[in-house]
C-alpha positions as CSV (number, residue, x, y, z in Angstrom):
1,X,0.0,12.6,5.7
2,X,-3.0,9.8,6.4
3,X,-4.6,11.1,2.6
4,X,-0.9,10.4,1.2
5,X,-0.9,7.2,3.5
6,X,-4.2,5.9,2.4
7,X,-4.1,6.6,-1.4
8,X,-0.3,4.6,-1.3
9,X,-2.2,1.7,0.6
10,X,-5.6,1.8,-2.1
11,X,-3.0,2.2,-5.1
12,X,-1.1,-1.0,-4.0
13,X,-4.5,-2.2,-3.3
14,X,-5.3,-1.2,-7.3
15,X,-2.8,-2.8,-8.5
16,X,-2.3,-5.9,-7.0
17,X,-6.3,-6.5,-8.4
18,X,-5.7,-5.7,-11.8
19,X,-2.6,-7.5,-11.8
20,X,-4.8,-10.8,-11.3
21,X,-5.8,-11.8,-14.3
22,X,-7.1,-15.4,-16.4
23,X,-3.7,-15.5,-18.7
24,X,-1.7,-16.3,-15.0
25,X,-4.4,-18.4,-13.5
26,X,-2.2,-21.2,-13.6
27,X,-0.1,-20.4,-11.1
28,X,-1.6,-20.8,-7.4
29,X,-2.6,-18.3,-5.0
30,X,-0.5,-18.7,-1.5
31,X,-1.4,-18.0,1.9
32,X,1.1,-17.4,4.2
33,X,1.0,-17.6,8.0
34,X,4.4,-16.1,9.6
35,X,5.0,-15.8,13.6
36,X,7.2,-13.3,14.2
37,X,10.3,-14.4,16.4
38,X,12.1,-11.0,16.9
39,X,10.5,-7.6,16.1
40,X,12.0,-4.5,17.6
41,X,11.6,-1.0,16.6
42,X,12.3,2.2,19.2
43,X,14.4,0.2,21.2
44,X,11.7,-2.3,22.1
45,X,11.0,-5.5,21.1
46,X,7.6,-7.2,20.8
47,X,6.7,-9.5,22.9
48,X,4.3,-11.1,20.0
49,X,3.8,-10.6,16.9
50,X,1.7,-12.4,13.4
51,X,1.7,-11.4,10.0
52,X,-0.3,-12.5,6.9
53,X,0.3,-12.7,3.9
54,X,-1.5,-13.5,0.3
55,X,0.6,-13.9,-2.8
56,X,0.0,-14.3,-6.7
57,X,2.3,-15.5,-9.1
58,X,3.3,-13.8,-12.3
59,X,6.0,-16.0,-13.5
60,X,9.0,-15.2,-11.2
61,X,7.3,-12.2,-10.2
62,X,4.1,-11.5,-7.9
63,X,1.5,-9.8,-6.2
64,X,2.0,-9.6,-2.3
65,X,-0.6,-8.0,0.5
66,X,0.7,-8.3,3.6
67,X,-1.3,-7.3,7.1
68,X,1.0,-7.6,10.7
69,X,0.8,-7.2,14.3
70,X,3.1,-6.9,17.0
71,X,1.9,-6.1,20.4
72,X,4.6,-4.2,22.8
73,X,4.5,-3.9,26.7
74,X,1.7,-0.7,26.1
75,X,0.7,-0.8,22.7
76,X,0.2,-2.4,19.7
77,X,1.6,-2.3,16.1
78,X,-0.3,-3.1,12.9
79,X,0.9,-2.6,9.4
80,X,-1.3,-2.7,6.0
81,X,1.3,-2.9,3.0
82,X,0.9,-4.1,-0.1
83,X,4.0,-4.9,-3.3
84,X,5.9,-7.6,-5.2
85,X,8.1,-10.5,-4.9
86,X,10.9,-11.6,-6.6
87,X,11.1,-15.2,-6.3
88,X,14.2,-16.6,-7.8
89,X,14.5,-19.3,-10.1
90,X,15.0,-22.8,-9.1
91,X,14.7,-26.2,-10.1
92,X,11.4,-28.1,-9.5
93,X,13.6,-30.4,-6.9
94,X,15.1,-27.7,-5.6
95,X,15.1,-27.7,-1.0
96,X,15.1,-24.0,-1.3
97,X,12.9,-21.7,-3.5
98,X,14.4,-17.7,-2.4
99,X,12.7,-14.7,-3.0
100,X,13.3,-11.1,-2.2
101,X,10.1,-8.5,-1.9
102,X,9.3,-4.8,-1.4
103,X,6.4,-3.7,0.4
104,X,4.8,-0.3,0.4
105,X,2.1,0.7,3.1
106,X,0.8,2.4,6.2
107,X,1.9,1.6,9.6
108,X,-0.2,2.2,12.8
109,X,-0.1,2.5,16.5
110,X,-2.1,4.1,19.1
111,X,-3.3,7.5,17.1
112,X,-0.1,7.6,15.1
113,X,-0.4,6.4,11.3
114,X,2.3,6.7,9.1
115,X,3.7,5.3,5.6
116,X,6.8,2.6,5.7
117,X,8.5,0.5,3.1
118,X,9.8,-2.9,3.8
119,X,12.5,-5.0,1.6
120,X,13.0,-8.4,2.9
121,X,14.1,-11.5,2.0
122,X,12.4,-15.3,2.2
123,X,13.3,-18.7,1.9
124,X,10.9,-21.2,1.7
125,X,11.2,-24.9,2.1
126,X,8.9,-27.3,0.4
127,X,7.1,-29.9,2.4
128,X,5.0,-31.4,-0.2
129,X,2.9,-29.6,-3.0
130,X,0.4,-27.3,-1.5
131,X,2.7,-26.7,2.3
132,X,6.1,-24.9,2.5
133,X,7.5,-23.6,5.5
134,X,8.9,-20.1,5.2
135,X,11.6,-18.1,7.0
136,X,11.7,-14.3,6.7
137,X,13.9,-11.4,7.3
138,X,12.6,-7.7,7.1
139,X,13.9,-4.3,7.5
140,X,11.3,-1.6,7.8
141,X,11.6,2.2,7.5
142,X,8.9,4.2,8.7
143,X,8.2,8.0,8.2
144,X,6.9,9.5,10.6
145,X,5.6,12.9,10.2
146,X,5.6,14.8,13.8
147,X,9.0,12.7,15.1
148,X,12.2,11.4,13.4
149,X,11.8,8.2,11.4
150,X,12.3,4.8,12.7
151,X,13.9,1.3,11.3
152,X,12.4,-2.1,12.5
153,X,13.7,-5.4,11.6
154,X,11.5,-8.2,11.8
155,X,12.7,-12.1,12.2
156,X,9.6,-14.9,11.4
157,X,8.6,-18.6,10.8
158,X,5.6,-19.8,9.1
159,X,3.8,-22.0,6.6
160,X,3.0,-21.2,3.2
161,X,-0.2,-23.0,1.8
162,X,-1.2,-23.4,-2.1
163,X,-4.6,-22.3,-2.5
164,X,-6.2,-23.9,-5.5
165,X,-4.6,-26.8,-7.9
């Protein structure tokens, strides 16, 4: 399960690299910085939690590598996934700029490491040209291999930042 886990993690890896190429470089890198409200998975729910997130654009579609933690009461949660985002179109004026994603990757805690997907959904607010502040919804299934699989849901805030231009 951690080979299947790994080679998932270094294929999303793969291909988010190739994907970057000098025909796109127009469009800016972003760096997102999300604190995460309201995590819970088994029941629990995290007392805090960050997540990261880098991002290039492809048109309306990009590149996503996301890295998380939550910490519980015992234990803490980190998650390595990488995917793409769907952001949909809107006008250069436009308050809101919504996207939807899907993340593939490995999830870890304690000596347990296991593959998850995550959809979500995020709305992001422009402040001024290089600054955006994001909300986020997720809802993550994990597979576990010795015990039945979990769903998470994740609630953040953050800021977005344009790097380059």
């Amino acid at each position: 399960m951690q080979q299947r886990v790994l080679g998932l993690c270094l294929l999303s890896a793969s291909l988010f690299l190739i994907g970057i190429r000098s025909a796109s470089a127009q469009e800016p890198v972003t760096f997102g910085l999300s604190y995460d409200v309201f995590y819970r998975e088994f029941e629990e729910t995290s007392v805090a939690g960050v997540h990261i997130d880098v991002a290039k654009p492809f048109g309306m579609l990009a590149g996503v590598g996301e890295i998380g933690f939550n910490h519980f009461g015992g234990a803490t949660v980190s998650s390595f996934m990488g995917g793409g985002r769907l952001v949909f179109p809107h006008g250069t004026s436009s308050k809101i700029e919504p996207a939807v994603q899907v993340l593939l990757g490995a999830w870890r805690c304690c000596e347990e490491r296991d593959f998850a997907i995550q959809p979500g959904f995020i709305v992001d607010f422009p402040y001024s040209r290089n600054l955006k502040i994001r909300g986020q919804i997720d809802l993550r299934h994990i597979f576990f291999s010795d015990f039945q699989d979990e769903n998470a849901i994740r609630l953040s805030a953050g800021i977005v930042l344009n790097l380059g231009k």
